[in-house]
C-alpha positions as a printed Julia matrix, in Angstrom:
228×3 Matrix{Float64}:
 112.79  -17.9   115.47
 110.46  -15.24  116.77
 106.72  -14.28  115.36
 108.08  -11.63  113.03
 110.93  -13.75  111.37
 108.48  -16.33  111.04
 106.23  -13.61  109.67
 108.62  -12.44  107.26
 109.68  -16.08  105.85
 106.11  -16.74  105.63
 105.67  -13.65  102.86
 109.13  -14.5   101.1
 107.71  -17.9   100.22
 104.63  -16.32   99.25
 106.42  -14.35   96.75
 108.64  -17.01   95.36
 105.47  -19.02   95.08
 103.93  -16.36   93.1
 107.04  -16.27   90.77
 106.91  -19.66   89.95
 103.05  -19.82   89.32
 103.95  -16.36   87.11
 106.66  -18.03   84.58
 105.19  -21.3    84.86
 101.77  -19.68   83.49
 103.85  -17.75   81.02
 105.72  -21.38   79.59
 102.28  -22.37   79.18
 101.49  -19.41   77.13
 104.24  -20.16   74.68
 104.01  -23.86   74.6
 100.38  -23.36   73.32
 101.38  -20.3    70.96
 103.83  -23.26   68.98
 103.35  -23.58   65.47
 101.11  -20.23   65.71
  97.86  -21.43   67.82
  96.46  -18.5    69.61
  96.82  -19.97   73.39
  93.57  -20.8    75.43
  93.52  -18.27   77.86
  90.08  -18.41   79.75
  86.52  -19.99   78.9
  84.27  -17.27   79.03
  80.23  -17.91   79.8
  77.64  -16.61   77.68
  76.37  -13.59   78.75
  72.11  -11.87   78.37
  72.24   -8.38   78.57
  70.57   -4.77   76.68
  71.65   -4.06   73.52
  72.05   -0.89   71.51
  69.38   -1.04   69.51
  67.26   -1.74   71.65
  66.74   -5.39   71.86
  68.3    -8.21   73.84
  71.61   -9.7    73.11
  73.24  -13.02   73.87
  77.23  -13.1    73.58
  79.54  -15.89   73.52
  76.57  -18.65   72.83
  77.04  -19.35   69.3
  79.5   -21.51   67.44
  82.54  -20.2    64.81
  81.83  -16.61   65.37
  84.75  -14.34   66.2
  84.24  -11.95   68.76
  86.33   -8.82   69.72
  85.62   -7.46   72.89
  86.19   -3.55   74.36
  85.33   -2.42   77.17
  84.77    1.58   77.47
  82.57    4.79   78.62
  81.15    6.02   75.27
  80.47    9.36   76.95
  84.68    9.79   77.21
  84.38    9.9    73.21
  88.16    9.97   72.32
  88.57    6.5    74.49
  85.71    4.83   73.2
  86.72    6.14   69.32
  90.09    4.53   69.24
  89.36    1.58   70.83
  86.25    1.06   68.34
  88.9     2.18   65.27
  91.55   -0.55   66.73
  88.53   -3.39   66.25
  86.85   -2.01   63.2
  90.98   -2.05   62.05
  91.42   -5.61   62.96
  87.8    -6.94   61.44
  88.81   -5.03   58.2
  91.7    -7.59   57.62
  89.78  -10.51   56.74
  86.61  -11.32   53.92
  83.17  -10.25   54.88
  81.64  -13.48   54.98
  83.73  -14.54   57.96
  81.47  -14.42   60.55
  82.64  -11.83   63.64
  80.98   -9.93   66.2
  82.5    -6.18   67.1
  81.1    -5.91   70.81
  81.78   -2.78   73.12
  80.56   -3.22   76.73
  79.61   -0.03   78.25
  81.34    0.95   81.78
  78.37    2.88   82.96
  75.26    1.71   81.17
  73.03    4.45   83.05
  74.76    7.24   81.65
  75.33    5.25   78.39
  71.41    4.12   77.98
  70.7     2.87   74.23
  69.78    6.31   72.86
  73.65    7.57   73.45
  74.86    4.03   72.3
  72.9     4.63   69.04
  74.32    7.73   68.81
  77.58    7.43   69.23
  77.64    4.36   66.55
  75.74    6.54   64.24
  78.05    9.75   64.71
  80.94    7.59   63.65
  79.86    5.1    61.25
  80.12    1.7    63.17
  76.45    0.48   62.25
  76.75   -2.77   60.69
  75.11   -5.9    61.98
  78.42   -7.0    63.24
  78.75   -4.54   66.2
  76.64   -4.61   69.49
  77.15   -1.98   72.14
  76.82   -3.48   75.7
  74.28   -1.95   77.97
  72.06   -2.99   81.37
  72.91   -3.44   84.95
  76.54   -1.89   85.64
  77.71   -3.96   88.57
  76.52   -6.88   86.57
  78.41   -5.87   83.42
  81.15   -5.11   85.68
  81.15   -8.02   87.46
  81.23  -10.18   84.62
  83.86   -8.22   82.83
  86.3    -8.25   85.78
  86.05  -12.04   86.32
  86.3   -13.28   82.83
  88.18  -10.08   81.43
  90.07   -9.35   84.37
  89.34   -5.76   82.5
  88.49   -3.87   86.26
  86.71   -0.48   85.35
  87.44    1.42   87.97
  86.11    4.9    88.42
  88.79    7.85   88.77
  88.52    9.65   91.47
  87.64   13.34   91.0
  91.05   14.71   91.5
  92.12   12.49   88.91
  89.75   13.62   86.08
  90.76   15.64   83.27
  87.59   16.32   82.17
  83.9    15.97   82.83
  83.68   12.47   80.82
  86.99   11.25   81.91
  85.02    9.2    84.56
  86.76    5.88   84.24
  90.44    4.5    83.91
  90.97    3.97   80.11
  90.85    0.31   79.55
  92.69    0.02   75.79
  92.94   -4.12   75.85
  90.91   -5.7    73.08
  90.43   -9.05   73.22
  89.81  -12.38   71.18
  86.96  -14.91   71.76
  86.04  -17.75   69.84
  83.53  -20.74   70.45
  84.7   -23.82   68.25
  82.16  -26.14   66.47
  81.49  -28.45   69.88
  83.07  -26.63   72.53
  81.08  -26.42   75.84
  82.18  -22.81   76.21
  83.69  -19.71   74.54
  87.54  -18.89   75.4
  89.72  -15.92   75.05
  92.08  -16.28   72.41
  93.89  -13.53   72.64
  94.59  -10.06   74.03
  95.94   -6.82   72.54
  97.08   -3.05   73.25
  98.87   -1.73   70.63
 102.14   -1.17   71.14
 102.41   -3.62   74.32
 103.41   -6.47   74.86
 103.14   -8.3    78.47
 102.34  -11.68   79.78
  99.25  -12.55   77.66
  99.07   -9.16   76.13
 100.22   -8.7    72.83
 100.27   -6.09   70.15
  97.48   -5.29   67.86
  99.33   -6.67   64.65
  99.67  -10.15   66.56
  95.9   -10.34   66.32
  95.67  -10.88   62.43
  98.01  -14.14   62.76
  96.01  -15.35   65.45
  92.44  -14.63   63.7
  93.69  -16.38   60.11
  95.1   -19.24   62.45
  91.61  -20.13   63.78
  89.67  -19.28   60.62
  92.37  -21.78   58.25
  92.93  -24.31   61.18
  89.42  -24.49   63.39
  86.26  -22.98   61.27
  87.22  -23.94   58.32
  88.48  -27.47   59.28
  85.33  -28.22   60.85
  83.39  -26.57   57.76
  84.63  -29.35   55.58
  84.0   -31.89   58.38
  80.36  -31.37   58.71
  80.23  -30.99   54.52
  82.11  -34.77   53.93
């Protein structure tokens, strides 16, 4: 067998290796999603960063708070709108005094500084204590985004661009994150796009079983633990 058949075999078994990670990472999926638990997809650290308003934030830190996570440009208004609508939409489904967090992480945090994160929240009425818009360091947000997120925010390049704000590739996945009464870390519960559904991606409506699963079978559970 010469160095390119070798070559070749070498990047077949590569691929069938990939396969079988794939679908065995996908059986995992469904064999935690039995009975209706939201599956543990990835802990998440907590993360320091600028807030809206002004002040600093801390994310993922504290116990039986619900977080839903976007990531977007709040300069490309029509982007950040819907995906702000699609959370607002999903927090609306359940009482006010569950505790949740509405969190948008900014793609370009110099261009979206505090005053145009303000703005923006004003203009369209998401200004309750529940929401935090994600400023700071952009490679940092990035960064921390991509690894945990895997949510890449690329920037288009210029022959791409529609517009002058269409600076990044739309990012529409919301996702899920929840830090149980003694867990060591927060982890992604789920993730949605409405109207899709692949691998670990589901549609938005799936997010309202998985929300009432953990607030019936995790916060409240531990609630009347801590009150015996």
């Amino acid at each position: 067998m010469n160095n390119k058949s070798k070559t070749v075999w070498a990047l077949i078994i590569i691929m069938l290796l990939g396969i079988v990670v794939y679908y065995s990472w996908l059986e995992t999926l469904q064999r935690q999603s039995k009975g209706g638990k939201p599956p543990m997809l990835r802990p998440v650290d907590r993360f320091r960063s600028d807030g809206h308003k002004g002040q600093q934030v801390e994310l993922f830190a504290s116990e039986d708070i619900l977080s839903l996570v976007g990531y977007f440009y709040a300069g490309d208004e029509v982007e950040a709108l819907a995906v702000c609508r699609r959370i607002q939409a999903m927090r609306k489904e359940f009482p006010e005094n569950i505790k949740f967090q509405l969190i948008g992480f900014s793609m370009d945090p110099k261009l979206d500084n505090p005053e145009a994160l303000v703005q923006f929240a004003t203009k369209h009425g998401f200004t309750s204590d529940e929401w935090v818009f994600v400023s700071g360091d952009r490679e940092r947000v990035r960064n921390y985004m991509n690894k945990f997120f895997r949510y890449p925010g690329h920037k288009k390049p210029d022959k791409y661009r529609e517009s002058s704000t269409d600076l990044y590739a739309r990012e529409l996945r919301i996702s899920l994150v929840f830090k149980g009464s003694g867990d060591e870390k927060a982890v992604i519960r789920g993730v949605y796009w409405d109207g899709v559904r692949k691998g670990e991606v589901r549609n938005d409506k799936a997010s309202g079983k998985d929300i009432e699963f953990i607030i019936q079978n995790e916060m409240l559970k531990e609630q009347l633990k801590k009150n015996e």
